[in-house]
N, C-alpha and C positions, 0 to 999 in steps of 0.2 A: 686226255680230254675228259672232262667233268660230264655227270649225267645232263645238267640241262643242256649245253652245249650238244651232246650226242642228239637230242630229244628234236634241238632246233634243226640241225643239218637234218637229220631225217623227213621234218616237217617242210623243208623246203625243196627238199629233193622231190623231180618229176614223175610222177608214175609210171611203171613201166609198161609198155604195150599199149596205152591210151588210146583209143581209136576218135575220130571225132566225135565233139558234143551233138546232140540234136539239135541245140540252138543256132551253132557254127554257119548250118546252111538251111535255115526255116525261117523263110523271109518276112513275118511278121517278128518274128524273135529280132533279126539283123534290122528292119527298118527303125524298130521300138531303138536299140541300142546304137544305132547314128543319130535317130533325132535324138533320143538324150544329151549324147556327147557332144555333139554337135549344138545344140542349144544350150547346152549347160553354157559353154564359151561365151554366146551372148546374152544368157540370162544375169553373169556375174554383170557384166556393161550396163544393162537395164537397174539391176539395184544401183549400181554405182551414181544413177542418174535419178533416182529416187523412186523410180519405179518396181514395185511388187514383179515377181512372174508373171501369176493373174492380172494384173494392172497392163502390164506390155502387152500380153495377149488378147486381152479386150481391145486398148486401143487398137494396136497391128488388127485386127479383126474389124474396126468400124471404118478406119482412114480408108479413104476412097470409097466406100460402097455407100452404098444406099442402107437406112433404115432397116434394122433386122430387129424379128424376136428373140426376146430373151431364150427361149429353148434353141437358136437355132445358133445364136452366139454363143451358146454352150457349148454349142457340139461342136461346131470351128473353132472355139478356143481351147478345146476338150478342156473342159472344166462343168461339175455339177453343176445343176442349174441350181441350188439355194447360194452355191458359193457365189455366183455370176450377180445373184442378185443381192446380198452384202456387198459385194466391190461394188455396182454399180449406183450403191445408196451414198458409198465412201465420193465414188467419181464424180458424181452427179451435184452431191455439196461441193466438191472441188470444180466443179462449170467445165468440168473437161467433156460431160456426155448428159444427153439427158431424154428422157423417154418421153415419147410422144404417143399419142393414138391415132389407133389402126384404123382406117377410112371406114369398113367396114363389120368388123367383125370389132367389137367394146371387151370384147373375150381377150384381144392380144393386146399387147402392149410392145410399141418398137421401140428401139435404142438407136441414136445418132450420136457423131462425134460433134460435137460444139467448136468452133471456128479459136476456141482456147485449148482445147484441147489438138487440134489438127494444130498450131503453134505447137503447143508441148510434144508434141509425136515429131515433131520434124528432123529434130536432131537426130532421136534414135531411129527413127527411118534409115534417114542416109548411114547411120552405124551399120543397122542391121542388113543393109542392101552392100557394104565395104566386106561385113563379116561374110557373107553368102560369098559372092567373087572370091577370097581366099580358099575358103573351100569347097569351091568347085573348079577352080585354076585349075587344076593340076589333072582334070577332064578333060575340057577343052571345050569350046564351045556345041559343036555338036554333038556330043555326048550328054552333056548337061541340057539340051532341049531334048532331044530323047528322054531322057528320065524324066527331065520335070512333066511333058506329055504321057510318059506311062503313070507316073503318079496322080499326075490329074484325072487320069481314066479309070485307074482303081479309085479313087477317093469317089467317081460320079457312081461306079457299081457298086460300089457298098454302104456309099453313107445311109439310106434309108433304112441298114438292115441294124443300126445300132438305136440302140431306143434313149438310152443314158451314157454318155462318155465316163469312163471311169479311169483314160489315160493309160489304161494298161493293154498291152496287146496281146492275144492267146495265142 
């Protein structure tokens, strides 16, 4: 067996005694690395359909709801807010969103989805609601309202405590 050869088997052989990583069971570490994975799936479907990440995320973020600020679209789409507001100059020429003012406060500025852009969402909608069902099949229905309810409960106790989304979790 030649040196590089020896270099590589060595390089791929397991460690011995390895005890588990910290990240294995520290549930911001394991949540961060299912959403990745798990979104990566249907992020590739969303370009495939002409849509940005950031693009998907915005829309998935305004279809259905009501009128949000830019800061607050940030942080549900975790995305900076200068980047939110670049896509939303891109979306807004493309008549899929477009920003309104705030009844009272001339300081905000809300974001809605345009009835072209609620068209353009629909497809990947119903994708991304096929995509979710696959992976969470194999849970079961009530296992997966459990979790979706624990995760709605931490996301209510902690979001105030992030001031800027930077997408990564400590």
């Amino acid at each position: 067996m030649n040196r590089s050869a020896v270099a590589t088997r060595r390089n791929t052989e397991a460690p011995e005694a390895a005890g588990p990583r910290f990240v294995d069971d520290y549930l911001p570490a394991m949540l961060a690395q299912a959403s990745h994975l798990i979104s990566s799936e249907f992020h590739a479907v969303a370009r495939a359909h002409g849509y940005s990440v950031s693009q998907w995320r915005v829309l998935a973020t305004l279809e259905g709801g009501d009128p949000v600020s830019i800061g607050r679209l940030a942080q549900v789409a975790i995305l900076k807010q200068p980047t939110v507001t670049r896509i939303l100059d891109r979306m807004a020429i493309d008549g899929v969103v477009e920003r309104i003012s705030h009844a009272s406060d001339r300081r905000i500025t809300l974001v809605r989805i345009t009835a072209r852009g609620k068209r353009a969402v629909r497809q990947l909608k119903k994708l991304a609601l096929e995509h979710e069902q696959r992976v969470l099949e194999p849970f079961g229905t009530a296992s997966v309202a459990t979790l979706k309810r624990m995760l709605r409960r931490m996301i209510e106790l902690h979001e105030t405590s992030v001031a800027e989304p930077d997408g990564v979790a400590s």
